[in-house]
C-alpha positions in Angstrom: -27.8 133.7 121.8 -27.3 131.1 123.9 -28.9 128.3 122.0 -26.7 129.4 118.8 -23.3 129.0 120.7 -24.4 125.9 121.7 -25.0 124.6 118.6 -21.8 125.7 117.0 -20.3 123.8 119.9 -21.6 120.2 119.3 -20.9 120.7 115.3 -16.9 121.4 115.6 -17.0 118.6 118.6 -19.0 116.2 115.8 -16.4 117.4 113.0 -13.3 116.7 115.1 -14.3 113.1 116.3 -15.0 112.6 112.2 -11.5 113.8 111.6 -9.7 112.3 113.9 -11.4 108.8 112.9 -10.7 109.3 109.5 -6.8 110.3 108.9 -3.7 108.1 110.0 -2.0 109.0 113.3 1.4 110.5 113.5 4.6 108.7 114.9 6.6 110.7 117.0 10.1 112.1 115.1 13.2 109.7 115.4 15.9 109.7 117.7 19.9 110.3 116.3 20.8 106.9 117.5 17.9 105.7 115.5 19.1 107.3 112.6 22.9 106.0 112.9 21.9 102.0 113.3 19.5 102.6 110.4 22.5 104.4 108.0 24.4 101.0 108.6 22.7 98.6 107.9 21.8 100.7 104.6 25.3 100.7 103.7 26.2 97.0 105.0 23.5 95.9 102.9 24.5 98.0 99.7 28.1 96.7 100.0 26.9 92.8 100.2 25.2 93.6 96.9 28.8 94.9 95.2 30.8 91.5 94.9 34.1 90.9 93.0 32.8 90.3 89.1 36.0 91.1 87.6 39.8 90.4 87.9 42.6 92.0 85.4 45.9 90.0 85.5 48.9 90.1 83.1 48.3 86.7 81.2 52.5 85.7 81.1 55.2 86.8 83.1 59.5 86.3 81.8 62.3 85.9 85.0 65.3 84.9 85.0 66.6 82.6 88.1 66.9 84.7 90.9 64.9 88.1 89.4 61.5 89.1 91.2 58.6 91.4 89.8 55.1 92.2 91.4 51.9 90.9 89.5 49.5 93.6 89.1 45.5 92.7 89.9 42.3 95.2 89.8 38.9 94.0 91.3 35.7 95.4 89.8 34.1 96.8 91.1 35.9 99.6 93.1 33.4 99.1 96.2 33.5 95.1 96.4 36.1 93.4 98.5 39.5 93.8 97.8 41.1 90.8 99.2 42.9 88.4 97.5 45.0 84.9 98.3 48.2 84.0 95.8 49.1 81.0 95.0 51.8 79.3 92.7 51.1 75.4 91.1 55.1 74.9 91.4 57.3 76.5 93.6 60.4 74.7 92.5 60.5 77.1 89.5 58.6 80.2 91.4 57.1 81.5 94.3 54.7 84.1 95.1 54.4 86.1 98.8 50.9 87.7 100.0 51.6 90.9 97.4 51.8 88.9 94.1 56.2 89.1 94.5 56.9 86.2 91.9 60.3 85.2 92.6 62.5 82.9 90.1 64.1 79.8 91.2 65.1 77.5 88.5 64.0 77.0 85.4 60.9 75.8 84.4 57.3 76.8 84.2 54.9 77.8 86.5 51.2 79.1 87.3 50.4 81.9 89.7 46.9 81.7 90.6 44.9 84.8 92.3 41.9 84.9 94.2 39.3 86.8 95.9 38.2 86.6 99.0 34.9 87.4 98.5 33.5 85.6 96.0 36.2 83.4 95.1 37.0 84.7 91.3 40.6 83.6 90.2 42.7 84.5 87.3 46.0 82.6 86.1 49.7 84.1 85.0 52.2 81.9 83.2 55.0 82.3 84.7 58.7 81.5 82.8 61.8 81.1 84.4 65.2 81.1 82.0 68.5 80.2 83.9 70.7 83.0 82.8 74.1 81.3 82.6 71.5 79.7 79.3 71.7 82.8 77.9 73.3 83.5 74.6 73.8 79.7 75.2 76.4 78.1 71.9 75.5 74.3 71.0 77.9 71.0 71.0 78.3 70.3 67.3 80.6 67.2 68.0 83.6 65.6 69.8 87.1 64.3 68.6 90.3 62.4 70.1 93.6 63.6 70.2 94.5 59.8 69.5 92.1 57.3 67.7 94.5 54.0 69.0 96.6 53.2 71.8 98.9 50.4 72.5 99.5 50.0 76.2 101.0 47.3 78.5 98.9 44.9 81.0 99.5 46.3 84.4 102.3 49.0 83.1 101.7 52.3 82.4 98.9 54.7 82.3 97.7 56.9 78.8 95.6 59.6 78.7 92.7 60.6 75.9 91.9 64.6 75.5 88.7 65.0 74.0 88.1 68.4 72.2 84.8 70.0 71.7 83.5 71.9 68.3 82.9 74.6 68.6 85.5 75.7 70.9 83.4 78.0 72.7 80.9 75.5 73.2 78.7 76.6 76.2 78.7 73.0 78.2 81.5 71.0 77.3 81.3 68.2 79.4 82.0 64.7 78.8 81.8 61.2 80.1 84.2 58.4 79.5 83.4 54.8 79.3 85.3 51.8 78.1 83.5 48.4 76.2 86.0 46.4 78.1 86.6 47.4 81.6 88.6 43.7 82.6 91.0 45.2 78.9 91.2 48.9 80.3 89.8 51.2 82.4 88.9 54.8 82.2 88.2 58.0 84.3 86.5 60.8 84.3 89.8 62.6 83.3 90.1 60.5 80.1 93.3 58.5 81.7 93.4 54.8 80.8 94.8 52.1 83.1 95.6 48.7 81.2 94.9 45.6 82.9 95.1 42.4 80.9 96.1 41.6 77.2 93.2 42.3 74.8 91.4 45.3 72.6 88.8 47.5 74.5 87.0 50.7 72.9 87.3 54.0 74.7 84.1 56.2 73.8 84.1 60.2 75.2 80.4 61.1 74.9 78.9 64.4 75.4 76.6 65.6 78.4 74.9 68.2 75.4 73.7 66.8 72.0 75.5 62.8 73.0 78.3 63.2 70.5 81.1 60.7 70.4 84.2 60.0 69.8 86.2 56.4 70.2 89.6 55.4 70.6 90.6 52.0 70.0 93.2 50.5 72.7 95.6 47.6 72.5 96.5 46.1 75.5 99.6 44.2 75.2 101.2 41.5 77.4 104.3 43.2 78.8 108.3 41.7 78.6 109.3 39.5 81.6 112.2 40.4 83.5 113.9 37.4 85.7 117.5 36.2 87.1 118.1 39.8 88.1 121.8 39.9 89.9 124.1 42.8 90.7 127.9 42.7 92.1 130.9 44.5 91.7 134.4 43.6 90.5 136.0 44.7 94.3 137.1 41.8 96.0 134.4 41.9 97.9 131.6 41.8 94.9 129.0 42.8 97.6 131.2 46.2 97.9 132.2 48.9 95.7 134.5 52.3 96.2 135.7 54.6 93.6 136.8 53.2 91.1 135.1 49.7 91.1 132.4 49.0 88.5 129.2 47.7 89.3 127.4 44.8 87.0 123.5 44.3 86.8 122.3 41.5 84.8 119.1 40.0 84.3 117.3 38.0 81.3 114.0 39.5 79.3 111.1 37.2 78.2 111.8 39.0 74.8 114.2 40.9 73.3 114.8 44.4 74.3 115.1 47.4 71.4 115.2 50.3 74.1 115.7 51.5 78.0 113.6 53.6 79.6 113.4 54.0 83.4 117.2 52.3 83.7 119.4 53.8 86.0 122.0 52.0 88.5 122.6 53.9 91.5 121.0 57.1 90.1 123.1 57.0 86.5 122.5 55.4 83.3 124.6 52.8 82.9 128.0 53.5 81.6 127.6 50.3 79.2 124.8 47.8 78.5 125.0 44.7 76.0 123.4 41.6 75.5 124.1 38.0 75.0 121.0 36.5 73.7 117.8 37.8 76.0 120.6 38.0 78.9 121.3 41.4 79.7 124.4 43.5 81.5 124.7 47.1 82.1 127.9 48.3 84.1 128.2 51.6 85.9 131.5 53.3 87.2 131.7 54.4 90.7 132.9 57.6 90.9 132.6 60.4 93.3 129.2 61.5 92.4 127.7 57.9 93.8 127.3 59.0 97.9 128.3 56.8 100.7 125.3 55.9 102.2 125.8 52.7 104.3 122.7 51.1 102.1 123.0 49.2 99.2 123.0 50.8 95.7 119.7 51.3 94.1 118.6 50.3 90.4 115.4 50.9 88.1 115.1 48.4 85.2 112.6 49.2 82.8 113.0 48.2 78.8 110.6 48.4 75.6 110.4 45.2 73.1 109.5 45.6 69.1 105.9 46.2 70.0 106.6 49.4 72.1 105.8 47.6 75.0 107.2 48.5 78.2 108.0 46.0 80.9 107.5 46.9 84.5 110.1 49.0 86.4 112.1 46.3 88.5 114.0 47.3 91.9 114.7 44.4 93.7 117.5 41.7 92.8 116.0 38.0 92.1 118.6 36.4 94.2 118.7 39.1 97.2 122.1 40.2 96.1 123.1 43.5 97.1 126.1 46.0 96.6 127.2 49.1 98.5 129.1 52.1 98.1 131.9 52.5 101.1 134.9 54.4 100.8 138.0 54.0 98.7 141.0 52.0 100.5 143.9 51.2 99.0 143.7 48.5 96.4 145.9 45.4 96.2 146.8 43.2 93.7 149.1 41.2 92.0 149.9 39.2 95.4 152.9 36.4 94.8 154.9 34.9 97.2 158.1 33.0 96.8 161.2 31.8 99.1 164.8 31.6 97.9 164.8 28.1 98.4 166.2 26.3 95.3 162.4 25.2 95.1 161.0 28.6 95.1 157.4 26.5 96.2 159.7 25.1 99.4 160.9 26.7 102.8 163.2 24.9 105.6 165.0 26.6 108.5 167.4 29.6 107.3 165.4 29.9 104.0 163.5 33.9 103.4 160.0 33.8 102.1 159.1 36.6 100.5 155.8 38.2 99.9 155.0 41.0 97.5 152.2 42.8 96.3 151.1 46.1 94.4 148.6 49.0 95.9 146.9 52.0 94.1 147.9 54.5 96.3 150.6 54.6 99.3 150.5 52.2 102.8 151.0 54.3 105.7 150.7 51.7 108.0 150.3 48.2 108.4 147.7 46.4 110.4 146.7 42.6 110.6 149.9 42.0 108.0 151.1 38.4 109.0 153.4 36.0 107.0 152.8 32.3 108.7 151.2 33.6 112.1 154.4 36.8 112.2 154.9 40.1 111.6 157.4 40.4 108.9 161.3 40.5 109.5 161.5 43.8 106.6 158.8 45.6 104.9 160.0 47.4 101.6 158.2 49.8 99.6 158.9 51.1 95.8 157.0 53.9 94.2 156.3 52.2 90.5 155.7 56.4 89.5 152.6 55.0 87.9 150.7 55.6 90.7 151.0 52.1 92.0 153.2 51.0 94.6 155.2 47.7 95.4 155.7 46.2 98.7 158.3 43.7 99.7 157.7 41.9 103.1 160.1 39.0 104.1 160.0 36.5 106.4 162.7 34.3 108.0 162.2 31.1 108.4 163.1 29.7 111.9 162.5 27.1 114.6 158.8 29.1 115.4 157.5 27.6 111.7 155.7 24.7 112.2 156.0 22.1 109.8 152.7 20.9 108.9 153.0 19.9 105.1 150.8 22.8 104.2 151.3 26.4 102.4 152.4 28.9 104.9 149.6 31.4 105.3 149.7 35.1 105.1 147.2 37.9 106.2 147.7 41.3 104.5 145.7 44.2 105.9 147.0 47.8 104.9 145.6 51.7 105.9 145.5 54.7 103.0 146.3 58.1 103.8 142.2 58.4 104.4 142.4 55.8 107.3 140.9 53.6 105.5 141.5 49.8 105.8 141.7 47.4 103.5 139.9 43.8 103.0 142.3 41.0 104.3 144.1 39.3 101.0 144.6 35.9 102.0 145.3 34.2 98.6 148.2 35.0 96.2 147.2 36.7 92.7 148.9 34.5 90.7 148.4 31.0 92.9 151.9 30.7 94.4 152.7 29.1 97.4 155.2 28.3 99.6 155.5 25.1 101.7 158.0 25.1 105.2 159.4 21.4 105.1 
């Protein structure tokens, strides 16, 4: 019994050593953490193999300056990296931010370009831009003048050209102005023409759309001289003039003169204005509407010849000669003297000299009034009822009268009802004269 266990012993021992020589041996079962690292790298490596192979982009895009709209991109496949750069080849005309937000800016055209990250595949978008004050945009279809010639005068003045624009509702109608003779004429932007020496010149408005054009042909002219400019009154005192005095401008023109234009004298046309030859005179009435201004009178002459050619305005006298405006004394005139002397021309002791004279309006007092260095003996007045009055002054001749062979003198010097003074008469209206012997 004994010997059989025994031997049933060694054969499983002998089986087991075959066994366990033969099969492979078992590794122990892994850990969790074992299992995590080895799910990552799985999926790390199975997302390396799913690159970008595909890109969908809209092909053009349509702004207007100023308008925005988003650009639309799909990566294939769904698992590969979805990462993209933007870019635009001109962003003058558009620009594009990090979401594909194309953005107008002035017209033109433009490419926005979009990438991947990974793997670098790009797409393009034409990209428009319209300006949108261009829309519904109506074309130049030509220019005119509103004159095709103009005469002017060097140095006087100014014309002006309008240009006019078909169709009238012409989107841009802008023009520029230039001139084939700028040392002839000149122009502006604003179509006015300044002339500048004697000649022709061609005025031309083209447009800024299309380059239409339009001409005007001007004439520059050389313009009438004015010389030997002199003004005076008829007062006494021709550098003076009241109410009632007339004021006389002359001066002489290079050329005859068919028509005034700028001509005033003291604010007012003139009253009269003739010619003999090229030498012109133009009067003017002072009356109360000319203002008493302490400064001499003021004048404008400006005058057209045959041509249409205007001269220059002229303010200034050649010969400095001024008049001006002061208030109204009492005229005097028709000035005479006489003595009662058998000789009416001779005086001696015991002879009366008289003086008389005529003013506009009554003397209410007399003031340097003098008849051979005295006062008068008798000063008469007579009311003429014309408005005029006479005035006798007499003067006895006595041992106080020197006799120097000379005319006696005489001062007269009278005051109006205004207080005003008159000029000092010195000399007789007519030329008599009375010598003391």
């Amino acid at each position: 019994m004994k010997r059989k266990f025994k031997a049933l012993f060694a054969t499983v021992c002998i089986v087991g050593l075959f066994l366990s020589s033969a099969l492979p041996v078992l590794a122990a079962p892994p850990s969790w953490a074992q299992s995590h690292e080895k799910s990552i790298q799985s999926s790390s490596k199975d997302c390396k193999t799913h690159k970008a192979s595909a890109i969908i982009l809209k092909k053009r895009m349509f702004l207007k300056v100023g308008d925005s709209a988003t650009l639309a991109v799909k990566i294939a496949p769904s698992k590969a990296n979805q990462k993209v750069t933007w870019t635009s080849s001109n962003t003058e005309v558009a620009t594009v931010d990090a979401n594909g937000k194309v953005t107008g800016v002035k017209a033109g055209k433009a490419y926005v370009t979009v990438t991947t990250e990974d793997g670098h595949k790009s797409a393009k978008c034409k990209v428009t831009v319209a300006d949108s004050r261009k829309a519904g945009k109506i074309s130049v279809t030509g220019v005119t003048l509103n004159q095709s010639t103009m005469n002017l005068s060097a140095g006087g003045a100014t014309g002006t050209l309008k240009a006019t624009i078909s169709p009238g509702n012409a989107t841009n109608k802008k023009v520029t102005w230039t001139s084939s003779n700028s040392n002839v004429a000149t122009v502006n932007s604003k179509g006015v023409v300044t002339p500048l020496t004697p000649g022709v010149t061609t005025i031309t408005a083209t447009t800024a759309e299309g380059s239409k054009t339009a001409h005007c042909t001007v004439n520059v002219a050389a313009q009438p001289i004015i010389s030997n400019v002199k003004i005076s009154s008829n007062n006494a005192d021709t550098t003076k003039a009241m109410h009632g005095d007339t004021i006389v401008l002359t001066f002489t023109a290079s050329v005859p003169v068919t028509q005034l234009n700028n001509f005033k004298i003291n604010g007012s046309n003139p009253d009269r204005f003739t010619h003999t030859g090229n030498v012109y005179t133009a009067t003017h009435l002072v009356d109360s509407g000319d203002p008493i201004t302490g400064v001499p009178a003021t004048f404008q002459i400006n005058v057209k010849d045959a041509a249409g050619i205007y001269s220059q305005t002229i303010e200034a006298t050649s010969d400095g000669s001024t008049v001006t405006i002061i208030p109204k004394y009492a005229r005097i005139s028709k000035v005479a003297i006489a003595s009662d002397n058998t000789d009416p021309t001779k005086a001696t002791i015991g002879d009366v000299i008289t003086l008389k004279f005529t003013a506009d309006e009554a003397v209410t007092k007399l003031s340097n009034f003098k008849i051979n260095g005295s006062n008068p003996d008798s000063f008469v007045e007579v009311n003429n009822n014309d408005g005029t009055y006479t005035y006798i002054a007499k003067h006895l001749v006595d041992s106080g009268d020197q006799v120097t062979g000379d005319p006696a003198t005489f001062q007269i010097n009278i005051k109006n009802s205004a207080g005003i003074y008159s000029p000092t008469i010195e000399k007789t209206s007519d030329g008599s004269r009375v010598t003391i012997r």
